[in-house]
N, C-alpha and C positions, 0 to 999 in steps of 0.2 A: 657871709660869715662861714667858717670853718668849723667840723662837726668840734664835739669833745665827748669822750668816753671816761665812764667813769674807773675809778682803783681799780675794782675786778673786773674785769672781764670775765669775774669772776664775782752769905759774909762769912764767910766763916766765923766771924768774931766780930763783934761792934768796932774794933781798933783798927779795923781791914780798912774802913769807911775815912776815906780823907775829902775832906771839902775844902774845892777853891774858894777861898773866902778874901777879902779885900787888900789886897796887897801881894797877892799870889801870884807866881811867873803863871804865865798864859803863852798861847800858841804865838807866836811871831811879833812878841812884843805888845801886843794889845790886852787888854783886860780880860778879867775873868768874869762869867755871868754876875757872880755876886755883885760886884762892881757897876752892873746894870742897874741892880736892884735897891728902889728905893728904901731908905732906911738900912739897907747892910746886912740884911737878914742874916744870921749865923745860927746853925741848928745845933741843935742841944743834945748831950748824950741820949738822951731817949729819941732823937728823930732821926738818930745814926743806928740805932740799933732799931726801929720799927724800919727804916726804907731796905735796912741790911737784912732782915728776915722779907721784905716783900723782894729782894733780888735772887736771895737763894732761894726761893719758890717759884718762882720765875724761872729760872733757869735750868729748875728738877721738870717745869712744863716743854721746856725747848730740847733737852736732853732726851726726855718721854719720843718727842716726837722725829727722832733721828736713827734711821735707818743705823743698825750697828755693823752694814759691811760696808755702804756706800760714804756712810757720813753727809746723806743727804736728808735735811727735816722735809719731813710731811707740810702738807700746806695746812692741816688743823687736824686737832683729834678729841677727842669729846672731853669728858669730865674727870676717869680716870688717868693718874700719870702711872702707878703702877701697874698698871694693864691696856694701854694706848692699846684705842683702837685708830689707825691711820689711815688721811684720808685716799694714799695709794695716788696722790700727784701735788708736786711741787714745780716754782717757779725759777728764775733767777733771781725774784726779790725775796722770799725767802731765805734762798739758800744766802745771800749775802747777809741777808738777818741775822742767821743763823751766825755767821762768819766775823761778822762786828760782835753781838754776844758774846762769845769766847772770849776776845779781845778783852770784855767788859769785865765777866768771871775771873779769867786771871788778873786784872789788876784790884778787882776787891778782896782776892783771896779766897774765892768759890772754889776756884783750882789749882789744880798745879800747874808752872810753867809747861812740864813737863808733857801735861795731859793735854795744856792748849797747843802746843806745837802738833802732838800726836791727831788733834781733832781737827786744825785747821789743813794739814797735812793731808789728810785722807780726803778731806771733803775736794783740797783743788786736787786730788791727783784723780780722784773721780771726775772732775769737771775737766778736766785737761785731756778725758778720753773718750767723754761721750761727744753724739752726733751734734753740729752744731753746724752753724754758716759761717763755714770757713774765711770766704773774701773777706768779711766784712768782722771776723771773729766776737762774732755776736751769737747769744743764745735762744732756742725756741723758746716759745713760753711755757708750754707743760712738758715736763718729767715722771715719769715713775720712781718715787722716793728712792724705794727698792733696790730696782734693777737701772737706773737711771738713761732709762730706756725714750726716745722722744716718744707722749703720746699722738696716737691721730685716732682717736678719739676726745670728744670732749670728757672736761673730770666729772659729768653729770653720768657718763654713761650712755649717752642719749642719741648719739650723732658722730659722724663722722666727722675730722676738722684735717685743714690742710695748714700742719706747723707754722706759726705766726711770731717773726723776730720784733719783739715791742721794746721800744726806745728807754720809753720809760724803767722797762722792766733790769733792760740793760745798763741802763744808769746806776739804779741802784746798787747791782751787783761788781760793777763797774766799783763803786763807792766803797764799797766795803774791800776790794783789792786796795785800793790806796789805803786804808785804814793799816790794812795786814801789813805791806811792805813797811810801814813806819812802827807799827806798834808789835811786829812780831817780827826780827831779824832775820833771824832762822827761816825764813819761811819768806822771805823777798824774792828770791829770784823766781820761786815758782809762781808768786804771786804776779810778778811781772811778765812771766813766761804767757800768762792769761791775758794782762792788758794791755802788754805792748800788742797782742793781735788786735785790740778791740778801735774799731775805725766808725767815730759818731760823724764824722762828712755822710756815712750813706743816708740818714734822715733828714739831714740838712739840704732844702729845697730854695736854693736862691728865688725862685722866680713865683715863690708864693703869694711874696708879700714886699714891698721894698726894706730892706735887711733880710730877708728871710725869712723862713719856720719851720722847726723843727718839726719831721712826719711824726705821725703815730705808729708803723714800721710798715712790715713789708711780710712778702711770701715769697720762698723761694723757688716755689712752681707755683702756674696760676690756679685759685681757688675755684672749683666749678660752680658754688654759689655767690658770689660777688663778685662786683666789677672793681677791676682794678687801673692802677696808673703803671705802665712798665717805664723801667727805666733803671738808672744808677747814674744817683749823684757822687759818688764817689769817682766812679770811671775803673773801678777794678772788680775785675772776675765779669760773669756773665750778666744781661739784664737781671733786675728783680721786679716783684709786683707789689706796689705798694697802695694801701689805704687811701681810698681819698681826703681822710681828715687828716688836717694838722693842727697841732699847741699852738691855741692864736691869745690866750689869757697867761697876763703874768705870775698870777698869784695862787698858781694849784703849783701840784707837787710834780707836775712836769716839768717845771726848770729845772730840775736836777740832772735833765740829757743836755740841757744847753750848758749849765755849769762844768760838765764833765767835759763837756767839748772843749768849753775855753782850756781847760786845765791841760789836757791834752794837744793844746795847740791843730784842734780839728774844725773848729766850727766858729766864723767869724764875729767879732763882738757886737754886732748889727743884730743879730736875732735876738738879742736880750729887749732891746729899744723896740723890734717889730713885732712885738705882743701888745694887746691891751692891756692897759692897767682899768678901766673901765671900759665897757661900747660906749660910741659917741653920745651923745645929750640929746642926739636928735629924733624927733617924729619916726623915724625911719624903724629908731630902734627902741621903740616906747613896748614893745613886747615884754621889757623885762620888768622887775618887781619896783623899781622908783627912779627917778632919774637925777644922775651923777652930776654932782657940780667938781668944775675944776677950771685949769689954765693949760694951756699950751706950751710946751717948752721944747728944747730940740737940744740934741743928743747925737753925738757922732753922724750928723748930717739927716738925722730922723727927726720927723713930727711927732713928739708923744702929746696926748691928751692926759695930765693929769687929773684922772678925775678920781672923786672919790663918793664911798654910800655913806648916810648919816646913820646913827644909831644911838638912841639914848645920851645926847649930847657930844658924842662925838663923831667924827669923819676918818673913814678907812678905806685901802684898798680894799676890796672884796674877795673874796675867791670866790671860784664857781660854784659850789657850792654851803659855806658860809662855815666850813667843817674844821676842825683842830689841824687834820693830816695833811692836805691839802696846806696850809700856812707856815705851818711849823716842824714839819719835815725835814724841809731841805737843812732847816737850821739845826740839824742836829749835826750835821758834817760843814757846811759853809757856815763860819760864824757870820752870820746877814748883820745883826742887830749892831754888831762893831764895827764890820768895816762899813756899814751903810747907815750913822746915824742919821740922817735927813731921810732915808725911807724905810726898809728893813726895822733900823732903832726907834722908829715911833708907830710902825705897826703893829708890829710881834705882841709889844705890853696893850694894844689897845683890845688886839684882834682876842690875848687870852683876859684882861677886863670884859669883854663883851659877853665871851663865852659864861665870865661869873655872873654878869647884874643879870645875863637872861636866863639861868637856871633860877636866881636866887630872888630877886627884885620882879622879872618880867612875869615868867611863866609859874615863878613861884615854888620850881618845884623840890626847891630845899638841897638842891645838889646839882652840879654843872659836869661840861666837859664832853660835847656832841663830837660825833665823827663816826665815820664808816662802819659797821663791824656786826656782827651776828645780832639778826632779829630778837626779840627774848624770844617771840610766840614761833619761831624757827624760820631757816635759810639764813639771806645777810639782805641788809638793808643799807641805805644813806640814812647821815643823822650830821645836822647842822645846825649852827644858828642863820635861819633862812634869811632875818634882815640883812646880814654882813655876807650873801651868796648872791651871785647875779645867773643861777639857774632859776628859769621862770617856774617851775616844776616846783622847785624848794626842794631842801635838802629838810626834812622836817625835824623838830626835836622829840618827838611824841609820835609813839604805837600811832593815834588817829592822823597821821600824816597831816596835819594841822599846815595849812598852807598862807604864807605872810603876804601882802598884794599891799602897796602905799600908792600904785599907782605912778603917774609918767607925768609928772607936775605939766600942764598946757596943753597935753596932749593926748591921756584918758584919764577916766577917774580908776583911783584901788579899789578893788572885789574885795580887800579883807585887809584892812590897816590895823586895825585894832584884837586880834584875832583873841581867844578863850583857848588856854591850850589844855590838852589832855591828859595823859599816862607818859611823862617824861622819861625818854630812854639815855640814858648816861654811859658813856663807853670809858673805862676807865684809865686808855692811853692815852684819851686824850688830855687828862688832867697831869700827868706824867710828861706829856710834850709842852704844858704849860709851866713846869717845874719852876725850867729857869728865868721865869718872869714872875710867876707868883709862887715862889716857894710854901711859906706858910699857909696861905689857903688851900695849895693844890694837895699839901700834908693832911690837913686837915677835913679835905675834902673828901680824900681818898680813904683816912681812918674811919669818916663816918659810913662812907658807901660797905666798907667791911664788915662794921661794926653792926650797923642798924638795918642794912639790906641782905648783909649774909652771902654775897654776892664775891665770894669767896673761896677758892676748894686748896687741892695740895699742889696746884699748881701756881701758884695765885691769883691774881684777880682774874673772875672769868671774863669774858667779853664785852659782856653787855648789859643794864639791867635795867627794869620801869619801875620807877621810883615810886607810884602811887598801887602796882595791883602787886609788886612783888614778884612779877616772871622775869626770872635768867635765865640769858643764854649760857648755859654750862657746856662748853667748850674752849679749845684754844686756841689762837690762831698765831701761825708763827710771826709773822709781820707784825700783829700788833704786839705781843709780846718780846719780840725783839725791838720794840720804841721805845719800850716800857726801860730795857736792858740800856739803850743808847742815852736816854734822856739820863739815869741813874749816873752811869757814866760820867755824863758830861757834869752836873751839878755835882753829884759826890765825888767823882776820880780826876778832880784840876782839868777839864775839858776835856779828858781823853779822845772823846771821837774826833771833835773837832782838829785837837792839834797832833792829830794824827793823821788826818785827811790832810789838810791846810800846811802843807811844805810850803818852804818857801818859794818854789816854783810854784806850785800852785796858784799862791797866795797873791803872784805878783800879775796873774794871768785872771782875776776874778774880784780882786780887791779894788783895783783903780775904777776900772767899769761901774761895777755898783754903787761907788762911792760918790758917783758923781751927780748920781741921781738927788732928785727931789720932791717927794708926794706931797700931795695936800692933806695927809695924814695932818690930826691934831685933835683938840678936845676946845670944843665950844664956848 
């Protein structure tokens, strides 16, 4: 098996608020979330004007945290917005965050056209001159907000580091230029001036796997503490040094480098098929938390194993982690759920169901919605629902890292099937990444988490909170707050992110592929 690294490496007006609702043009012909959603959910003057006050505070937290000469956000900053304290390094997913935002703000009427050309303007014309790896026109992973200066020190302070190009990270920001060139006119060609350099072949490793896999990236000189792979898959500019891991699982938020590649006509549609969608059934791999039932199918000349985890009566991909970002990330740019209903469209509603019956039904803890994000008791942690995660560690939903084990049916018994959970930690993007599957609950979810946990400031929702002692984390982080911005988007602004990424070029380079697919997603 192949390593896997986790995320870090680290309205003006209620009237602004337009929602795609059942009959609405949609990006490339295909439907609008609501359309997904059972029953036709249609929100009410009051849920246009409470998501429209959680957008404009939202985006007074994103604003707080941007650099006013680079137009570059900080990667987090504590509690206050009008007195940011920043955290003095950002990434490329970030700053894409940052970049899609805007996009978001001007169509709810946050801003001016005016002031988003002027913001998104500044921010690539800073990007278009800082140090970067040119062959491959890809970016390091830390920056000095500031000065947008590459760091080689870590953002802890702690250590020296030798600049690290992450695929992932590239993707993202990759994502949000296709956004700009479609949803900011004005502002295309510099947009493009960025991605026409950006070449995903150099992470693309034919001889990983049969189809391929995408690296986790690379250094541009070698690292004096790690061992590296040299090489260049692409064949331009000098060797590089790359990671020995690579994205061997379907279901985390690393398909977004694979996605970006089809789109880009860089990286062949075999590496979609050469991920797990679960590890095999086998003894071999009874290491992990329960063992996958599924069927065999084959795919552009590949053997996939569909397999899937059970959870409260129903059967899902997993991710690695069992966490909201990881699933429903990518979907906030690739409509998954539409053009892929045989997998994508039966996971997405199961994978944000899970997340609800195990806050609400399992663990009891009166509120859902797990994924990555600032510790309450401080740093950053993983938070998941660890049944729907095939990291054997667990991604836990609870301060006591409560750990899930069912056990490798045949071939060992579970350490903890039935577990007792503790101080449930609820991250509040992630119920915003469930929006557009469960609208009303995730509304509802998230009024209560405001309301009753206080878990609240001027920036809006803070990061993180435990739902039985009361500790938040009072900070902000620009990533997750810019999901917050994406997700709002898409359900309130007629798909914006979505059918603004998904041209029709795109659309035609990523649609067929996925479509073709078939999980044993379902419900029992």
């Amino acid at each position: 098996m192949t390593a896997i690294i986790s995320r870090r490496t680290v309205l003006a007006t209620t009237g602004a608020l337009a929602f795609a609702g059942a009959g609405s043009p949609a990006y490339g012909g295909t439907p609008a979330p609501a359309e997904l959603l059972k029953g036709g959910w249609v929100p009410s003057r009051a849920d246009k004007a409470l998501v429209g006050r959680w957008a404009r505070d939202t985006w007074r937290s994103l604003v707080a945290m941007t650099d006013e000469k680079t137009g570059l956000p900080a990667d987090n900053i504590g509690e206050s917005v009008t007195n940011p304290v920043r955290s003095k390094y950002t990434s490329p997913t970030n700053i894409g965050g940052y970049l899609w935002s805007t996009v978001v703000a001007k169509h709810l009427g946050i801003i001016s056209p005016q002031e988003s050309l002027r913001r998104i303007t500044q921010t690539l014309t800073t990007m278009k001159n800082v140090v970067h790896h040119e062959p491959s026109g890809m970016y390091f992973n830390w920056y000095d907000e500031a000065t947008g200066e590459v760091l080689r020190v870590d953002p802890d302070g702690t250590r020296a580091i030798t600049p690290f190009v992450s695929s992932v990270d590239n993707g993202w920001f990759a994502c949000a230029l296709m956004v700009v060139r479609n949803a900011e006119p004005r502002a295309r060609a510099l947009a493009d001036s960025l991605l026409n350099k950006m070449n995903f072949k150099f992470y693309y490793n034919p001889a990983a796997r049969p189809g391929g896999l995408m690296r986790g990236g690379f250094f541009e000189t070698p690292p004096p503490d790690e061992e590296t792979d040299q090489g260049n898959h692409a064949g331009v500019g000098p060797d590089v040094y790359y990671r020995k891991f690579h994205y061997d699982t379907c279901n985390t938020e690393a398909r977004i480098a694979g996605y970006v590649g089809f789109a880009l006509n860089q990286v062949p549609h075999t590496q979609y098929f050469a991920t797990y969608r679960t590890f095999p059934d086998s003894c071999d791999w009874s290491w992990v938390e329960q063992k996958p039932k599924g069927v065999h199918r084959t795919y552009l000349g590949l053997d996939v194993f569909e397999g899937t985890y059970e959870y409260r009566g129903m059967r899902l991909v997993p991710s690695w982690g069992g966490d909201m970002f990881e699933s429903l990330m990518p979907d906030l740019f690739v409509p998954e759920a539409t053009w892929a209903p045989r997998s994508w469209g039966i996971n997405h509603p199961l994978t944000v169901r899970a997340h609800i019956e195990h806050g609400l039904d399992d663990a009891k803890y009166g509120y859902w919605g797990f994924s990555p994000a600032s510790n309450p008791k401080g740093g950053y942690s993983v938070y998941g629902v660890d049944a729907i995660g095939m990291d054997p560690g667990g991604y836990p939903s609870d301060l006591e890292a409560t750990n899930y084990d069912a056990g490798f049916e045949g071939c060992r018994e579970g350490v903890n099937p039935n577990p007792a959970y503790g101080d449930g930690v609820v991250t509040p993007h992630a119920a915003f990444l469930a929006m557009a599957y469960a609208p009303r609950q995730a509304i509802d979810n998230l009024s209560k988490i405001e309301k009753n946990l206080h878990a609240y400031g001027g920036g809006g929702f803070y990061d993180s909170v435990a739902v039985k002692s009361g500790l938040i984390a009072k900070r902000y982080l620009s990533l997750d707050q810019a999901m917050v911005m994406g997700a709002i988007g898409n359900v309130f602004g007629e798909n914006l992110i979505r059918r603004s990424f998904a041209s029709r070029t795109v659309e035609s380079r990523i649609r067929p592929l996925i479509a073709m697919e078939q999980f044993g997603s379902g419900v029992a």
